[in-house]
C-alpha positions in Angstrom: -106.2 -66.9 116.4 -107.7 -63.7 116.3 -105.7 -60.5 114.4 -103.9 -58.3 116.5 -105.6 -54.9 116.5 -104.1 -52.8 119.2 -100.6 -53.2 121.1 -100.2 -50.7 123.8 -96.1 -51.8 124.9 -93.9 -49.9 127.7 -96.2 -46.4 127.2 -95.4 -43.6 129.5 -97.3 -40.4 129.4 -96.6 -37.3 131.7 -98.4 -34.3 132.2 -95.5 -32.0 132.6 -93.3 -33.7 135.4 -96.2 -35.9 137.1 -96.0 -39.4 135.3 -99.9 -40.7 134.5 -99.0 -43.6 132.7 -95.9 -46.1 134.4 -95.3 -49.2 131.7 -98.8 -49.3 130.5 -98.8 -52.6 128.2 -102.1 -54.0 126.6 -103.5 -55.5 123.6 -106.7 -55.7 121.7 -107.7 -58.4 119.1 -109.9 -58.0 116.3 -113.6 -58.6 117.3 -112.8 -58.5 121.1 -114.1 -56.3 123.9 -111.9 -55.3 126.2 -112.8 -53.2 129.3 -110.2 -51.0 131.0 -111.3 -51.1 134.7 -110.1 -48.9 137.8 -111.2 -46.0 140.4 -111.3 -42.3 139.3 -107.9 -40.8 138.4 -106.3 -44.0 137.9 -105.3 -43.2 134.8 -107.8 -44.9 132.5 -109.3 -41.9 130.7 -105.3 -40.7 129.9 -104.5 -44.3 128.3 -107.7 -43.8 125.7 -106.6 -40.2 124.9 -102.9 -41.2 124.7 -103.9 -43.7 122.0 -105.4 -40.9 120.6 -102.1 -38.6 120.3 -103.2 -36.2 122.8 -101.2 -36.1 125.3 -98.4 -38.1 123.2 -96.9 -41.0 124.7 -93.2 -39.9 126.5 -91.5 -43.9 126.3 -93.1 -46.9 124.7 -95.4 -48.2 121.1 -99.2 -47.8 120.2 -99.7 -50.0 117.3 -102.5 -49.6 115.4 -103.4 -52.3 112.7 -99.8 -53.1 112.2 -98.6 -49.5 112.1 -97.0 -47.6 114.7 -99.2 -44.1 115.6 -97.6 -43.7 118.7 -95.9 -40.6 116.7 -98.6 -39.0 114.7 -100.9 -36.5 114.5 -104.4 -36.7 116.3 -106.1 -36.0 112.7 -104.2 -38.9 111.0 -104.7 -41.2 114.3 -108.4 -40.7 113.6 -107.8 -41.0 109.5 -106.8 -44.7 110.7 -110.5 -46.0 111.3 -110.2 -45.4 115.1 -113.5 -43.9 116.6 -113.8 -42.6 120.4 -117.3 -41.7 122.0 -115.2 -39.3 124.7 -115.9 -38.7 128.6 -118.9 -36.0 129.4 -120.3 -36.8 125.4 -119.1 -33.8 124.0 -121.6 -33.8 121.3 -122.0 -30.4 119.4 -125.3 -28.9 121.6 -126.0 -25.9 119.0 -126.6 -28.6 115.7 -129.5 -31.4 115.5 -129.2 -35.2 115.9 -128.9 -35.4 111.7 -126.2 -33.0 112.0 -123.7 -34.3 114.6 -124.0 -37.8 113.1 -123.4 -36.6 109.6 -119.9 -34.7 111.2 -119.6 -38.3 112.5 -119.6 -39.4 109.0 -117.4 -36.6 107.7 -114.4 -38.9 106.8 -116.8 -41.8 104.9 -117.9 -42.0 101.4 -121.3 -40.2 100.5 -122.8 -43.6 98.9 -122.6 -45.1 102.3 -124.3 -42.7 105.0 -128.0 -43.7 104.3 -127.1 -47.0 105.4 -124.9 -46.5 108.2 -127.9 -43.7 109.4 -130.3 -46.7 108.9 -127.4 -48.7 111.2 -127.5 -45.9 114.1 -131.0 -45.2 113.9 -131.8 -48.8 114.1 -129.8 -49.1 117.3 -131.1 -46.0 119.0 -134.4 -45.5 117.6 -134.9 -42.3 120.0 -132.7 -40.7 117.6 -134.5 -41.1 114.9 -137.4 -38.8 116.4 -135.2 -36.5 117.7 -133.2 -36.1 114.0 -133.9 -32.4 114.2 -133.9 -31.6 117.6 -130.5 -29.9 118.8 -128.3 -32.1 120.7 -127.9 -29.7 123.5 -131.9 -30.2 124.6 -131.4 -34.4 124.4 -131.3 -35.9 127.8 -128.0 -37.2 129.4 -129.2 -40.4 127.9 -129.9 -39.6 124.8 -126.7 -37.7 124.4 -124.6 -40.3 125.4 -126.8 -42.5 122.7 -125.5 -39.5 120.4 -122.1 -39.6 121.1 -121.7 -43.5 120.3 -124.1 -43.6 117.2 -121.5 -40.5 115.7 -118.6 -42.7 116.7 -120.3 -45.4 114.7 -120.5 -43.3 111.5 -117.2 -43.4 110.5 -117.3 -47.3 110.0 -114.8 -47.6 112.9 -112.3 -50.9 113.1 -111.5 -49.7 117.0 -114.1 -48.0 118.7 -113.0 -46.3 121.9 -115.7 -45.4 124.8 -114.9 -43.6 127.8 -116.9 -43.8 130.9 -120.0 -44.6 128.3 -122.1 -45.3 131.7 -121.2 -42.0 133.8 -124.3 -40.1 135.4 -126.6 -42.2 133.7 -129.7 -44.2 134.6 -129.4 -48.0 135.4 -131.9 -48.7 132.5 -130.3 -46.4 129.9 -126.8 -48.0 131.0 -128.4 -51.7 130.5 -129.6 -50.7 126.6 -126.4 -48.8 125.9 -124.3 -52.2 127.2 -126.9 -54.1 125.2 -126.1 -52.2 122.1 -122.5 -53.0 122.3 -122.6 -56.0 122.8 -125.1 -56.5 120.2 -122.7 -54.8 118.0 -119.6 -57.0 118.2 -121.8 -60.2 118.3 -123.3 -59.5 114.5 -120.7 -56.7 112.8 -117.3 -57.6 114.7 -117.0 -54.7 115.9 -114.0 -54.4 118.2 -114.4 -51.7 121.2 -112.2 -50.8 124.0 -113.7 -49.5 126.9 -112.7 -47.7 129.6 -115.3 -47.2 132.7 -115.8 -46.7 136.1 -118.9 -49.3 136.4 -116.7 -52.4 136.6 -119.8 -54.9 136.7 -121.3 -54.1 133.9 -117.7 -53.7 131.9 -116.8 -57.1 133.1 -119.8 -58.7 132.3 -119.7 -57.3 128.7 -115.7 -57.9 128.3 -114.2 -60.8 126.5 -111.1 -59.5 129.0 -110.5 -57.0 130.8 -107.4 -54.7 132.7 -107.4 -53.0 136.4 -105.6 -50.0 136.4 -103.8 -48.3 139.7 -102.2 -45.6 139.7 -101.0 -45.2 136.2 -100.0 -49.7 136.2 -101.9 -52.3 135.2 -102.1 -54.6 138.2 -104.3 -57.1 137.0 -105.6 -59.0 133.6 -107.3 -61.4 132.9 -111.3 -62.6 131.0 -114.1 -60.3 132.2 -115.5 -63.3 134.3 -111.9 -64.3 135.9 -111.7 -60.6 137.3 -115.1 -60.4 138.5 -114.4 -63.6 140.2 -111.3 -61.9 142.0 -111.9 -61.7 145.8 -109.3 -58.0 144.7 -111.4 -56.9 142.3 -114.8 -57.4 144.0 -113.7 -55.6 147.1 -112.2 -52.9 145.5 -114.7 -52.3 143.0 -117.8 -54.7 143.0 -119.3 -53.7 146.3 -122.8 -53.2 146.1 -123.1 -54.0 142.4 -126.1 -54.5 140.6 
């Protein structure tokens, strides 16, 4: 039996009076991927930066590796080996490749970040070529690339990606998926992912979640859901 790395139990989350979260429970074992699936504003984006610590959690636990964080600081959230590649990339435009992935590895010993660059580099070779080219010129591919191989610097246990798929090409979507999964298959890694493109996340996903409104309506293993006659006509139509 796999360790327990996340435990998302009872959360609520408002943003002022208007509840965004209702109940939200979910767990994530060590060396699983599990895929948070549902339409735009369903909430899914608002559970990942909830775990965060921004916007805190009104009722319920986030447990983190045994700890509760459901109280704490975003700093010290991300202090606890959690990584997120965010929605839109958010990578820092004005500094080069080299330099967003070294603020990726700001929290890491020194010893360690020619190997973990070796790691990233490896993974996203395009990177490599583009080391000193500023992030802001990179191609919505390329930053995305960016955003997850700076997540990936600071040695995450939990890596969080939101909408990792969002505006991009089919192709660069298949490689980035790839990636993932090529990750958790030889280093562990576990990685919860929220997005949009439900056939690809449930093709990828040990399990998976369908969000509505703020609930989860719906869990079970990424091939049970895409097998749901629900889930295929709400979200599945026309997939490729």
């Amino acid at each position: 039996m796999s360790e327990m790395l996340l435990q998302v139990r009872g959360v609520e989350t408002y943003y002022g009076n208007i509840i965004a979260l209702r109940g939200v429970d979910l767990d994530v074992q060590q060396g699983e991927i599990v895929t948070l699936i549902g339409a735009n504003g369903a909430g899914k984006t608002t559970l990942m930066m909830t775990i965060c610590g921004t916007p805190r959690a009104r009722e319920g636990q986030i447990i983190f590796d045994g700890e509760d964080i459901t109280q704490l600081p975003t700093h010290d959230i991300m202090h606890r080996s959690i990584a997120q590649s965010p929605e839109g990339r958010r990578i820092f435009p004005r500094m080069t490749v080299l330099e967003n992935l070294q603020m990726g590895a700001i929290l890491n010993e020194e010893e360690t970040f020619g190997e973990d660059l070796e790691l990233v580099y490896g993974l996203f070779p395009v990177l490599a070529e583009r080391s000193e080219q500023r992030g802001g010129t990179l191609s919505g591919g390329e930053q995305q690339m960016l955003a997850i191989a700076r997540a990936l610097m600071g040695r995450p246990k939990l890596l969080l990606l939101d909408e990792p798929s969002l505006g991009l090409a089919p192709k660069i979507v298949k490689q980035i998926f790839s990636v993932i999964k090529d990750l958790n298959a030889s280093r562990g890694l576990t990685v919860f992912l929220v997005e949009q493109n439900a056939y690809h996340a449930l093709k990828l996903a040990d399990r998976g979640y369908v969000m509505v409104n703020g609930r989860i309506t719906m869990t079970g293993t990424g091939s049970e859901l895409l097998h749901k006659e629900e889930v295929r006509a709400a979200y599945l139509e026309g997939a490729v």
